[in-house]
PDB file of N, CA, C and O in Angstrom:
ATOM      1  N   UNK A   1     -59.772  -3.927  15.041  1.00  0.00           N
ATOM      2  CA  UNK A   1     -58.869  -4.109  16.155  1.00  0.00           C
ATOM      3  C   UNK A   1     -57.431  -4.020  15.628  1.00  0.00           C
ATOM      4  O   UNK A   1     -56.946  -4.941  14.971  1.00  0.00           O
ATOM      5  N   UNK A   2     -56.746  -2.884  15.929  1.00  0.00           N
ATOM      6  CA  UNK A   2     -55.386  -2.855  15.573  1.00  0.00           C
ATOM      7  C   UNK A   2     -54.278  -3.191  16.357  1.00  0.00           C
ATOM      8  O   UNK A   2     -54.561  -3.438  17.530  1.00  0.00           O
ATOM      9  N   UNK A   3     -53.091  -3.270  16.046  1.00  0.00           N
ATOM     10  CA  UNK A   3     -52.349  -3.635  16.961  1.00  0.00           C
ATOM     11  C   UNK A   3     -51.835  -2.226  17.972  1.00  0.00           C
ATOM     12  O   UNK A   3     -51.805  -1.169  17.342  1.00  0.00           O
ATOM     13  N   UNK A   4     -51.505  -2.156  19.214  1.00  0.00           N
ATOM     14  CA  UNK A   4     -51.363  -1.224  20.423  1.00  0.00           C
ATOM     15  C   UNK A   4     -49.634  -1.211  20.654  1.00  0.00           C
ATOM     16  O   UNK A   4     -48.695  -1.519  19.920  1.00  0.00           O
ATOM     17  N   UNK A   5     -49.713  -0.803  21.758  1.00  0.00           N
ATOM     18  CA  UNK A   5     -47.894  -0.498  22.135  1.00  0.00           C
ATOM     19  C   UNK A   5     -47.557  -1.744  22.491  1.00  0.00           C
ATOM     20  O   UNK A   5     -46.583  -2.473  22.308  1.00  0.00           O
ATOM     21  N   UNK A   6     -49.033  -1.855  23.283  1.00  0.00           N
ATOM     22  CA  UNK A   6     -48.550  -3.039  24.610  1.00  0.00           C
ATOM     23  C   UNK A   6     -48.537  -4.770  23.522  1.00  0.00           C
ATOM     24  O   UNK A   6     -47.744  -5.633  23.900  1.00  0.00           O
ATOM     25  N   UNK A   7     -49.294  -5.026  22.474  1.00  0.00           N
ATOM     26  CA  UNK A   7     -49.213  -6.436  21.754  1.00  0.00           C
ATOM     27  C   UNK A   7     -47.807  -6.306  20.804  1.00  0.00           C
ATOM     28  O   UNK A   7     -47.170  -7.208  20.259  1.00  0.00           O
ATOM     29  N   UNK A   8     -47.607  -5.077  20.813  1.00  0.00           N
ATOM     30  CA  UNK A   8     -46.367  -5.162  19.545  1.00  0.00           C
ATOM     31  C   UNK A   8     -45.360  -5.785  20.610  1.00  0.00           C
ATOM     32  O   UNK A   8     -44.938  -6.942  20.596  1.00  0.00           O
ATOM     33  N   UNK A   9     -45.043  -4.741  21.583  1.00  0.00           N
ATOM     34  CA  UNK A   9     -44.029  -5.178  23.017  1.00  0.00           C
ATOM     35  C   UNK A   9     -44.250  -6.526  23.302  1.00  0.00           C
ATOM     36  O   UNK A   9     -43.184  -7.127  23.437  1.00  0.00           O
ATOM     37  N   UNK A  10     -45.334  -7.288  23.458  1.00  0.00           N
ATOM     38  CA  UNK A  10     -45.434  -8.799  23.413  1.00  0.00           C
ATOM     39  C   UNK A  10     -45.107  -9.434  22.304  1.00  0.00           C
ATOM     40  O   UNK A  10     -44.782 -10.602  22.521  1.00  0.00           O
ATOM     41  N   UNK A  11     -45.070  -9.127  21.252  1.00  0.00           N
ATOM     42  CA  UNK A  11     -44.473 -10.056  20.856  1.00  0.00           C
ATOM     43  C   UNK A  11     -42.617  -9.529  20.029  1.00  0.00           C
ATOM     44  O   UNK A  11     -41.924 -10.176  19.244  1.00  0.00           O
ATOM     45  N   UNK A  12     -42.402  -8.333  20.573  1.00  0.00           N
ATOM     46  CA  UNK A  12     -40.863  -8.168  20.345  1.00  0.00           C
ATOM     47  C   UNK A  12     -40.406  -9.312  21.612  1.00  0.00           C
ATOM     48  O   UNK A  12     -39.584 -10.202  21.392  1.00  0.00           O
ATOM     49  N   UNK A  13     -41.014  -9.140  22.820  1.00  0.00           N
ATOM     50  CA  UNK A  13     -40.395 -10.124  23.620  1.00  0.00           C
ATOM     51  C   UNK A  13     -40.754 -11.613  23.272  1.00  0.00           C
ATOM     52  O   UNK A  13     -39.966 -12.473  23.666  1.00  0.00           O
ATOM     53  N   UNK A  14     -41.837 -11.986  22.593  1.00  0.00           N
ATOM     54  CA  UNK A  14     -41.619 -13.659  22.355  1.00  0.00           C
ATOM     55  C   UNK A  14     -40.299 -13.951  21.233  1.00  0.00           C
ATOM     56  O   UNK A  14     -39.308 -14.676  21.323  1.00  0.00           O
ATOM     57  N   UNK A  15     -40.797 -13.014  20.134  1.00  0.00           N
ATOM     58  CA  UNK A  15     -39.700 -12.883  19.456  1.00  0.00           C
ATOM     59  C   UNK A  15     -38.193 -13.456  20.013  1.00  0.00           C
ATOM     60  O   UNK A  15     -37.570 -14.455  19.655  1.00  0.00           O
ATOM     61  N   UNK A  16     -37.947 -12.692  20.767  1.00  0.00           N
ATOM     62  CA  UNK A  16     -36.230 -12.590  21.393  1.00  0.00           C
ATOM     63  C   UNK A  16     -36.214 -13.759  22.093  1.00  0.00           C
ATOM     64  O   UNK A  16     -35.101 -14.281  22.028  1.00  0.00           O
ATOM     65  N   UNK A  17     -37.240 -14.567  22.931  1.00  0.00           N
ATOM     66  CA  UNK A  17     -37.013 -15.714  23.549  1.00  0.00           C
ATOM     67  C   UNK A  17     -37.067 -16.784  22.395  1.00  0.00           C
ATOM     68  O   UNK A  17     -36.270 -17.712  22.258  1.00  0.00           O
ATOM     69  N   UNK A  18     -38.051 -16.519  21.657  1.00  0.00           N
ATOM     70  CA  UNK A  18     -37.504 -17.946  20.840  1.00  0.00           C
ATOM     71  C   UNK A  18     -35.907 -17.683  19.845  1.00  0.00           C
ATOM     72  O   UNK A  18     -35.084 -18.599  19.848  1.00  0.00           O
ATOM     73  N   UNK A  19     -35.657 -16.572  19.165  1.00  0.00           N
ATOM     74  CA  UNK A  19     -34.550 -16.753  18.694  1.00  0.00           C
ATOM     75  C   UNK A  19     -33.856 -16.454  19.220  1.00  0.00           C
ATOM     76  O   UNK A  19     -32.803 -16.516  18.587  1.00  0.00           O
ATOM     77  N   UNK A  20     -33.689 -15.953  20.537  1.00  0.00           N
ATOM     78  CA  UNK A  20     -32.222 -15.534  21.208  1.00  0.00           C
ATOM     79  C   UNK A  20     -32.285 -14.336  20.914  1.00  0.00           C
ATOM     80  O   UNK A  20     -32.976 -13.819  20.037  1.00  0.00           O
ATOM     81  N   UNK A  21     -31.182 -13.588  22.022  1.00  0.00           N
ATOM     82  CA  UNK A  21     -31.243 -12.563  21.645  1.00  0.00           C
ATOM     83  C   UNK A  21     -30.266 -12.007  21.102  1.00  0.00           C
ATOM     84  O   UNK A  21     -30.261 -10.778  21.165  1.00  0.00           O
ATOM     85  N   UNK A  22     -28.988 -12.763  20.310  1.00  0.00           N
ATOM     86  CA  UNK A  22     -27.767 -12.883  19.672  1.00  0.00           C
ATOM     87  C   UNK A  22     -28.435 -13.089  18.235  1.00  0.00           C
ATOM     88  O   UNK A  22     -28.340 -12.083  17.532  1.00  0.00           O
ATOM     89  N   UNK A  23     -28.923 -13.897  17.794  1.00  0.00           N
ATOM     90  CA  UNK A  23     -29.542 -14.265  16.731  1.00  0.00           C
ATOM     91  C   UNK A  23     -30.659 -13.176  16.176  1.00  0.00           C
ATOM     92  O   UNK A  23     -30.898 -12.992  14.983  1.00  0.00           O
ATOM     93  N   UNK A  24     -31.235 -12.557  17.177  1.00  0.00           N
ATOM     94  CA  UNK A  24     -32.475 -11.733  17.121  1.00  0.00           C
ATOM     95  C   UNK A  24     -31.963 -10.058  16.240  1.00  0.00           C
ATOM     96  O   UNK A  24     -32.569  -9.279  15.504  1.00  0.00           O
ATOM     97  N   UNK A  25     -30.280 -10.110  16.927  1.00  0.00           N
ATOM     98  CA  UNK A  25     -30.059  -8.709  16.974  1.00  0.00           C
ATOM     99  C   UNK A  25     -28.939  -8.903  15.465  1.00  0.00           C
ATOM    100  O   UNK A  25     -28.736  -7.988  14.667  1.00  0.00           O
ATOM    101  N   UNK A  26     -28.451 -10.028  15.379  1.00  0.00           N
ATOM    102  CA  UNK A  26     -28.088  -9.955  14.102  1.00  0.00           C
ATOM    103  C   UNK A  26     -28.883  -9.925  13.092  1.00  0.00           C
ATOM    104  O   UNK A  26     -28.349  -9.390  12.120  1.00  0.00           O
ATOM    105  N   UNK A  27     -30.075 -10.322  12.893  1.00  0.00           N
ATOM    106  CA  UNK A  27     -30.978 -10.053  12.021  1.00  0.00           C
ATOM    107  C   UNK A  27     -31.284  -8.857  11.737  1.00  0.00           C
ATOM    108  O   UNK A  27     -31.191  -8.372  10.609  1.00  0.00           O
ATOM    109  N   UNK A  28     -31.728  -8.204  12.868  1.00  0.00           N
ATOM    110  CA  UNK A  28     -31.446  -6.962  12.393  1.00  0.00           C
ATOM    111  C   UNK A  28     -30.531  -5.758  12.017  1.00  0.00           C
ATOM    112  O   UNK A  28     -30.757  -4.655  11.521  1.00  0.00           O
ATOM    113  N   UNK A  29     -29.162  -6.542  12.541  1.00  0.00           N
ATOM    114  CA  UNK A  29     -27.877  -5.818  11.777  1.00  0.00           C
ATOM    115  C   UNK A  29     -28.019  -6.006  10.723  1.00  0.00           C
ATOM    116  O   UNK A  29     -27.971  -5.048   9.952  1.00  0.00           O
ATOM    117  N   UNK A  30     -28.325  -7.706  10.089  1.00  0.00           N
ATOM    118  CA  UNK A  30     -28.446  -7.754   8.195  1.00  0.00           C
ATOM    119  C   UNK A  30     -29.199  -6.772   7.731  1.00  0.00           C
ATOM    120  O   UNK A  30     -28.796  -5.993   6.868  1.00  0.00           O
ATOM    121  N   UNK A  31     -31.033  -6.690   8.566  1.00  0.00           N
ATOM    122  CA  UNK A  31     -31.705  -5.746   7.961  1.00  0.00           C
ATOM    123  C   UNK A  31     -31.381  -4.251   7.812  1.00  0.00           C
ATOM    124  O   UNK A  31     -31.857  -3.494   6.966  1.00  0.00           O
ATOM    125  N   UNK A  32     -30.271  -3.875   9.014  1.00  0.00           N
ATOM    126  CA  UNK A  32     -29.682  -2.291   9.104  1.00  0.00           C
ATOM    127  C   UNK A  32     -28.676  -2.364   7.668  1.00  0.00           C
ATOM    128  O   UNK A  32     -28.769  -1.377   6.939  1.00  0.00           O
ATOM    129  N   UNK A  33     -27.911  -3.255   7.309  1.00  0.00           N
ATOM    130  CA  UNK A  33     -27.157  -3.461   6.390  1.00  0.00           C
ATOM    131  C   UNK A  33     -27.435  -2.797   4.950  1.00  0.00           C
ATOM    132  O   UNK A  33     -27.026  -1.842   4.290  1.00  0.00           O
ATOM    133  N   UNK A  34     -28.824  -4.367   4.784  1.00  0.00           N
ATOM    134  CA  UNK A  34     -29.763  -3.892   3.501  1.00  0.00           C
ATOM    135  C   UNK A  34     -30.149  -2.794   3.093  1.00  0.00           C
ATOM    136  O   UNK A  34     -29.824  -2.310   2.009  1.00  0.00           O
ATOM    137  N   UNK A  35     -31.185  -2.069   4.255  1.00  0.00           N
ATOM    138  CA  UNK A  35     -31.595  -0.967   4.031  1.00  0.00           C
ATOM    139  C   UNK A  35     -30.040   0.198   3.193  1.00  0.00           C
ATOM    140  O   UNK A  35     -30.062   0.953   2.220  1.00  0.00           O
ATOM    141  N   UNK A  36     -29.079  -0.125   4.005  1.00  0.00           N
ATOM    142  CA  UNK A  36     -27.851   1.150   3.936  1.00  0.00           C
ATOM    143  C   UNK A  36     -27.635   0.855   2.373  1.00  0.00           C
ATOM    144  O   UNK A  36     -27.499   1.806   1.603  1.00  0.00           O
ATOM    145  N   UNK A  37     -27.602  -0.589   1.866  1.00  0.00           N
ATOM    146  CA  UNK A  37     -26.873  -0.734   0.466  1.00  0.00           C
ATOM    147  C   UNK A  37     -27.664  -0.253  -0.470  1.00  0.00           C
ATOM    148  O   UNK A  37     -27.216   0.142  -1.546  1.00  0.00           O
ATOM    149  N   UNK A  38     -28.941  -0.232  -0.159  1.00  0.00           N
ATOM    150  CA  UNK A  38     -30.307  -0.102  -1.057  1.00  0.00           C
ATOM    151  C   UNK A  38     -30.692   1.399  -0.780  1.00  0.00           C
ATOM    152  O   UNK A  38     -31.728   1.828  -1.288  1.00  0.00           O
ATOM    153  N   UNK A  39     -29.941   2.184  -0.030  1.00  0.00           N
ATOM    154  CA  UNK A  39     -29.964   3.592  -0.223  1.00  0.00           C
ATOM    155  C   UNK A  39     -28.312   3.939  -0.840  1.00  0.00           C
ATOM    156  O   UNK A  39     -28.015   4.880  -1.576  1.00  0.00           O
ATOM    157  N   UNK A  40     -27.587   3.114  -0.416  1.00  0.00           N
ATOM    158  CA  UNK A  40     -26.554   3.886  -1.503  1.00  0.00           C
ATOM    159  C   UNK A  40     -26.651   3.259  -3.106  1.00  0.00           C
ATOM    160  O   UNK A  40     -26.028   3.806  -4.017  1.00  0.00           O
ATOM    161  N   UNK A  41     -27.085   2.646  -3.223  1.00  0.00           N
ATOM    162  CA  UNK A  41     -27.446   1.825  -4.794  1.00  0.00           C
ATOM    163  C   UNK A  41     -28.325   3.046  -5.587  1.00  0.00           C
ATOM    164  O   UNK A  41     -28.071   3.612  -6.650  1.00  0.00           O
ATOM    165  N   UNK A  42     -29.382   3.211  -4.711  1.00  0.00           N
ATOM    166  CA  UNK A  42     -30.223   4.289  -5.319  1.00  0.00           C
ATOM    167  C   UNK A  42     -29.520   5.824  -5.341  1.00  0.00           C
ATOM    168  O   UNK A  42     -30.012   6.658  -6.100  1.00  0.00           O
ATOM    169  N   UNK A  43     -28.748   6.066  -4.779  1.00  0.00           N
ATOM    170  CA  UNK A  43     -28.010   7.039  -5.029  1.00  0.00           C
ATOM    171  C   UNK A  43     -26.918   7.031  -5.711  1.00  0.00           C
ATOM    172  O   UNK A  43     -26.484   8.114  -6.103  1.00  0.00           O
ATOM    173  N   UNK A  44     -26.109   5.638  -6.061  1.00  0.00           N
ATOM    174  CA  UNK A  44     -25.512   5.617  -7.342  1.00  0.00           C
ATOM    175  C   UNK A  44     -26.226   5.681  -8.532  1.00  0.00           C
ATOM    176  O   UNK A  44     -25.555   5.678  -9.564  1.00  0.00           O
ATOM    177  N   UNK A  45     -27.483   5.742  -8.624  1.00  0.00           N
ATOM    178  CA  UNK A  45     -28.354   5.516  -9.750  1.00  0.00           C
ATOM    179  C   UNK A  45     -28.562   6.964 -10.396  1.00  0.00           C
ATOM    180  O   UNK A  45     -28.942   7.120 -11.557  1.00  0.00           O
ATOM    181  N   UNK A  46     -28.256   8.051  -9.473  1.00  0.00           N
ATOM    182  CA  UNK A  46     -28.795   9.685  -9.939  1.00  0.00           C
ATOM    183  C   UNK A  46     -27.561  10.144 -10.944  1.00  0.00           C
ATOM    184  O   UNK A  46     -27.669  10.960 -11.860  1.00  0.00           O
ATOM    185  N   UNK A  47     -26.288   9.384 -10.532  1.00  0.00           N
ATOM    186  CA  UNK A  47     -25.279   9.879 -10.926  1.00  0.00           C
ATOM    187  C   UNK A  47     -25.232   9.663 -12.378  1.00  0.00           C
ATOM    188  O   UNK A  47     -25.640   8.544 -12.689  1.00  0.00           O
ATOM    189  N   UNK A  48     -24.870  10.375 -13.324  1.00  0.00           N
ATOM    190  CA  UNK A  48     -24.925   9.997 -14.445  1.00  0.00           C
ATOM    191  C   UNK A  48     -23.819   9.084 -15.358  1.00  0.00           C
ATOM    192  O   UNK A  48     -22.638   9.381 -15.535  1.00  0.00           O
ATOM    193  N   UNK A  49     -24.470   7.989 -15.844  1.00  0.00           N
ATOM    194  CA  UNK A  49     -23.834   6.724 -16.295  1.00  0.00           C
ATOM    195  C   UNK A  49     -22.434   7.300 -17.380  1.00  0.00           C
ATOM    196  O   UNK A  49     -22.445   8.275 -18.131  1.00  0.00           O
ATOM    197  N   UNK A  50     -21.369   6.373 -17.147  1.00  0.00           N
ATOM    198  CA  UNK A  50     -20.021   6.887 -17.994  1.00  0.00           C
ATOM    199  C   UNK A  50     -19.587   5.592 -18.399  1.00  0.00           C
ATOM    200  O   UNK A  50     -19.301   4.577 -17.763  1.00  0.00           O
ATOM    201  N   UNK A  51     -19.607   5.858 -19.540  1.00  0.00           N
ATOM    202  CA  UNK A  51     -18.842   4.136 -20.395  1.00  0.00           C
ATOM    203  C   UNK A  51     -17.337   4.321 -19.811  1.00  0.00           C
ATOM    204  O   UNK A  51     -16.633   5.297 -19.548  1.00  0.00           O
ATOM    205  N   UNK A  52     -17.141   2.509 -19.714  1.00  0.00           N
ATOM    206  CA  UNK A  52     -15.610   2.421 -19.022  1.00  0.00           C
ATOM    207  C   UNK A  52     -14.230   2.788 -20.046  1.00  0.00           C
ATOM    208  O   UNK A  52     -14.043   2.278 -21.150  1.00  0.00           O
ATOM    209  N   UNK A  53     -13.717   3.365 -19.665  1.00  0.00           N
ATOM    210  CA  UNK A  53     -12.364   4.094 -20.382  1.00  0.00           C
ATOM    211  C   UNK A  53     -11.850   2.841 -21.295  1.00  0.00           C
ATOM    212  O   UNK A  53     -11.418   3.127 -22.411  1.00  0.00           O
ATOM    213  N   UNK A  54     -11.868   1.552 -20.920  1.00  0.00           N
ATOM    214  CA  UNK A  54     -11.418   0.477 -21.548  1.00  0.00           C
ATOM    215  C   UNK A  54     -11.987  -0.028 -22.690  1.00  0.00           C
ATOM    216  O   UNK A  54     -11.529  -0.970 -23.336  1.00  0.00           O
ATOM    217  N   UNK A  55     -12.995   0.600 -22.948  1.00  0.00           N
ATOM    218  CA  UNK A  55     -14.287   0.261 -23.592  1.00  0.00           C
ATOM    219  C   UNK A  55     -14.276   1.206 -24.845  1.00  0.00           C
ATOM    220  O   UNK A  55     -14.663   0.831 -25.952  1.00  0.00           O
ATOM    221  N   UNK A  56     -13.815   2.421 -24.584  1.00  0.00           N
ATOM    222  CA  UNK A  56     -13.679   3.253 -25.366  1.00  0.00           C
ATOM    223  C   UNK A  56     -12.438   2.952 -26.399  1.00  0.00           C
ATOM    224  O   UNK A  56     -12.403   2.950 -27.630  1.00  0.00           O
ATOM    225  N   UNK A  57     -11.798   2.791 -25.766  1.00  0.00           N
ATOM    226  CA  UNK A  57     -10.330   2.893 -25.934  1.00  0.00           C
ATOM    227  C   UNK A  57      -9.627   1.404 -26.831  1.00  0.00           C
ATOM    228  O   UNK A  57      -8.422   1.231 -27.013  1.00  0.00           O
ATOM    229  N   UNK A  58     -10.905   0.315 -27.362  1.00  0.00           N
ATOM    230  CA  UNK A  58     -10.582  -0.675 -28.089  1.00  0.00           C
ATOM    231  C   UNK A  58     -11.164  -0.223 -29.310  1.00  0.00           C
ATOM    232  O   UNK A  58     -12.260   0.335 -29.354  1.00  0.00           O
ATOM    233  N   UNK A  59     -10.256  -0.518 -30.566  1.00  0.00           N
ATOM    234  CA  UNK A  59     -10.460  -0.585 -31.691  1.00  0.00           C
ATOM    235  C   UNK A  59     -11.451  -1.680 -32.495  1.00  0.00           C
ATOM    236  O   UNK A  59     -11.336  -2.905 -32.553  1.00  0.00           O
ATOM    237  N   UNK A  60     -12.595  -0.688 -33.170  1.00  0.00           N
ATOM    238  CA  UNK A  60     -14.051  -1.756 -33.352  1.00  0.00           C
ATOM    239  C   UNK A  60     -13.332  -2.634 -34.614  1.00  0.00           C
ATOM    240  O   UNK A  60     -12.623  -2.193 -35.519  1.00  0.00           O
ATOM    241  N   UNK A  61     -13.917  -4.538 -34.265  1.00  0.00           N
ATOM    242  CA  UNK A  61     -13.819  -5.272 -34.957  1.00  0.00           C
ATOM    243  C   UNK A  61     -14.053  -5.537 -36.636  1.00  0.00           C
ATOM    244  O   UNK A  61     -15.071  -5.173 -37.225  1.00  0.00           O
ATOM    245  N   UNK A  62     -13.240  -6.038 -37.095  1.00  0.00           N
ATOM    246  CA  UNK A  62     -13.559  -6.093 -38.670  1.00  0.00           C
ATOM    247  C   UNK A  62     -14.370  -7.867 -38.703  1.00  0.00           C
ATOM    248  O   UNK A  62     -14.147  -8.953 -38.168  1.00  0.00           O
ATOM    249  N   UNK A  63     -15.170  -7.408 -39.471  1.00  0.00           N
ATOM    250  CA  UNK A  63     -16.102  -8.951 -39.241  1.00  0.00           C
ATOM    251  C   UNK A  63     -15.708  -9.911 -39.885  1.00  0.00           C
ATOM    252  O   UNK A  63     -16.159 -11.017 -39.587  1.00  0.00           O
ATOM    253  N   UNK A  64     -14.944  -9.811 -40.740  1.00  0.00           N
ATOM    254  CA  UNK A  64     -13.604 -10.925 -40.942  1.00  0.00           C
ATOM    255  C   UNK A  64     -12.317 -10.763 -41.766  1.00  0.00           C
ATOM    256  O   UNK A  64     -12.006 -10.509 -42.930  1.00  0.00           O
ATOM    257  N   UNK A  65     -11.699 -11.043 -40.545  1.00  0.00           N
ATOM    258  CA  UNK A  65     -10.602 -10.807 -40.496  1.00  0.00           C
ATOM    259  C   UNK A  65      -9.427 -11.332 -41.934  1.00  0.00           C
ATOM    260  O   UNK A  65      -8.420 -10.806 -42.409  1.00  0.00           O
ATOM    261  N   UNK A  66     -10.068 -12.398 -42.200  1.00  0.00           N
ATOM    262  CA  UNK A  66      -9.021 -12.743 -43.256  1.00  0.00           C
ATOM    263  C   UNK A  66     -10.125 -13.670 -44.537  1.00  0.00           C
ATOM    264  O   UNK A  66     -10.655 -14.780 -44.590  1.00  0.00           O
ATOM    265  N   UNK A  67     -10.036 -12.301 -45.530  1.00  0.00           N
ATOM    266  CA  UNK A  67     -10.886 -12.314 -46.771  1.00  0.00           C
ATOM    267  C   UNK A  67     -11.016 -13.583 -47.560  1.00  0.00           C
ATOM    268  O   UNK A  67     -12.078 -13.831 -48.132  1.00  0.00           O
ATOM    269  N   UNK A  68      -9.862 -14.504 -47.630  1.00  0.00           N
ATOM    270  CA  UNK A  68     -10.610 -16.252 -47.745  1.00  0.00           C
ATOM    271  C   UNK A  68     -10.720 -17.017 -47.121  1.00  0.00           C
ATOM    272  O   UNK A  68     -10.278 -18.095 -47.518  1.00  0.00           O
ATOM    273  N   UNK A  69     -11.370 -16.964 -45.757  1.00  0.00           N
ATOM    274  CA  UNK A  69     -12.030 -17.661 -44.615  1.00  0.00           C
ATOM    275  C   UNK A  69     -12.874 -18.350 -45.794  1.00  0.00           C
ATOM    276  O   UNK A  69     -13.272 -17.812 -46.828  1.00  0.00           O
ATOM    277  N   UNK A  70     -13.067 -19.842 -45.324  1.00  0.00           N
ATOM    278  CA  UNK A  70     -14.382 -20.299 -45.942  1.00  0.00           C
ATOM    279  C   UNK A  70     -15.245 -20.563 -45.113  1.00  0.00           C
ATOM    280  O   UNK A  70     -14.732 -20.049 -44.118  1.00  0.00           O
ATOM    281  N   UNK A  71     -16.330 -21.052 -44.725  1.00  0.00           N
ATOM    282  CA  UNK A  71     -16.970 -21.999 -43.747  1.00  0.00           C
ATOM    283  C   UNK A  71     -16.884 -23.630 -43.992  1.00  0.00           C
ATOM    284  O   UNK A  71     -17.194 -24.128 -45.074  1.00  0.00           O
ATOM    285  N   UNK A  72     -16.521 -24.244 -43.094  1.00  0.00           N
ATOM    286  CA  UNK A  72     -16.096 -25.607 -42.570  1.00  0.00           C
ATOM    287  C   UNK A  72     -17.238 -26.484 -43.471  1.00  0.00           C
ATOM    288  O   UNK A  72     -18.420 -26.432 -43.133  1.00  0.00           O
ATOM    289  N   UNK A  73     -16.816 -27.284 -44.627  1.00  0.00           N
ATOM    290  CA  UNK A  73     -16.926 -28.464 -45.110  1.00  0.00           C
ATOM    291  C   UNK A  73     -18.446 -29.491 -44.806  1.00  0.00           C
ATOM    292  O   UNK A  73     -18.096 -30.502 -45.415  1.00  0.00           O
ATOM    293  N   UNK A  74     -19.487 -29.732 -44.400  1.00  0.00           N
ATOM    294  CA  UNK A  74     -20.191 -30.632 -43.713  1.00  0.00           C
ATOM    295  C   UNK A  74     -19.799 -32.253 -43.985  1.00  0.00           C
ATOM    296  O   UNK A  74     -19.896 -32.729 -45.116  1.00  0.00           O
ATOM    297  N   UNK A  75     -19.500 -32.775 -43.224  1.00  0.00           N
ATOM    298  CA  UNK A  75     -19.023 -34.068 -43.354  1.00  0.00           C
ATOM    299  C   UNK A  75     -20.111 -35.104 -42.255  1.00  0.00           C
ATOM    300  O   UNK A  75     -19.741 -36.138 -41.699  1.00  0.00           O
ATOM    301  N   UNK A  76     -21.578 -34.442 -42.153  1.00  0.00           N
ATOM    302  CA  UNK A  76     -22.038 -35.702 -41.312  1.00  0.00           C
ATOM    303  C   UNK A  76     -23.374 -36.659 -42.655  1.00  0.00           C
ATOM    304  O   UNK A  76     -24.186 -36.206 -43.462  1.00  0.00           O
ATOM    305  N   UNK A  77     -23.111 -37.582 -42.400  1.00  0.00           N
ATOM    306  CA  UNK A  77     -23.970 -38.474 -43.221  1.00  0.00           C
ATOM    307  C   UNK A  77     -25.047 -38.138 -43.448  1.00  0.00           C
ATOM    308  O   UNK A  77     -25.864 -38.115 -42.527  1.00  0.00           O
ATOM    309  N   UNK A  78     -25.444 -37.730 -44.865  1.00  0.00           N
ATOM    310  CA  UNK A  78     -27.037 -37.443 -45.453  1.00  0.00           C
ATOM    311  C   UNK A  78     -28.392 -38.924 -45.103  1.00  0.00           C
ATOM    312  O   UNK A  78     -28.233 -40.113 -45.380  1.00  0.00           O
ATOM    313  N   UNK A  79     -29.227 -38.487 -44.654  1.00  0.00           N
ATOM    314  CA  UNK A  79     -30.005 -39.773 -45.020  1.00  0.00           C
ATOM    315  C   UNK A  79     -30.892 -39.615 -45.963  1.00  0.00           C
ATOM    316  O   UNK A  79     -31.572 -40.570 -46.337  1.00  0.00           O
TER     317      UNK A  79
END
C-alpha cells in the first residue's frame, strides 16, 4: 500500500493547520535555501583549489631563531 495524490494532499493540509501556514512556508524557504547553498558549495568544489596569495608570500620559519636559546631550568620538587 503506497502512498496516492489524495493521502499525501491530506496530510500537506494537516501539516499547515498544525504549524501554520507562516511557519509552514518558512520552513520551506530554509529548505529552498539549503538545497541552493549545497549546490553552490558543490560547484565551488570543481573549481580548482589555489593557495592564498598571503600564504605564499611569507617567508618560511627558521626553527630557532636565536642559536643560544636554552630550554627553561626545571625547578619543581623531585620526590
Amino acid at each position: 500500500m503506497g502512498l496516492s495524490l489524495p493521502h499525501i494532499l491530506l496530510l500537506a493540509v494537516v501539516a499547515v493547520l498544525l504549524l501554520g501556514g507562516g511557519r509552514f512556508s518558512a520552513m520551506m524557504g530554509d529548505v529552498a535555501k539549503g538545497v541552493k547553498n549545497f549546490k553552490k558549495g558543490m560547484a565551488e568544489e570543481d573549481e580548482p583549489a589555489r593557495p592564498a596569495p598571503r600564504l605564499q608570500s611569507q617567508a618560511p620559519l627558521e626553527p630557532n631563531a636565536d642559536p643560544h636559546l636554552q630550554p627553561m631550568q626545571d625547578d619543581r620538587p623531585r620526590h
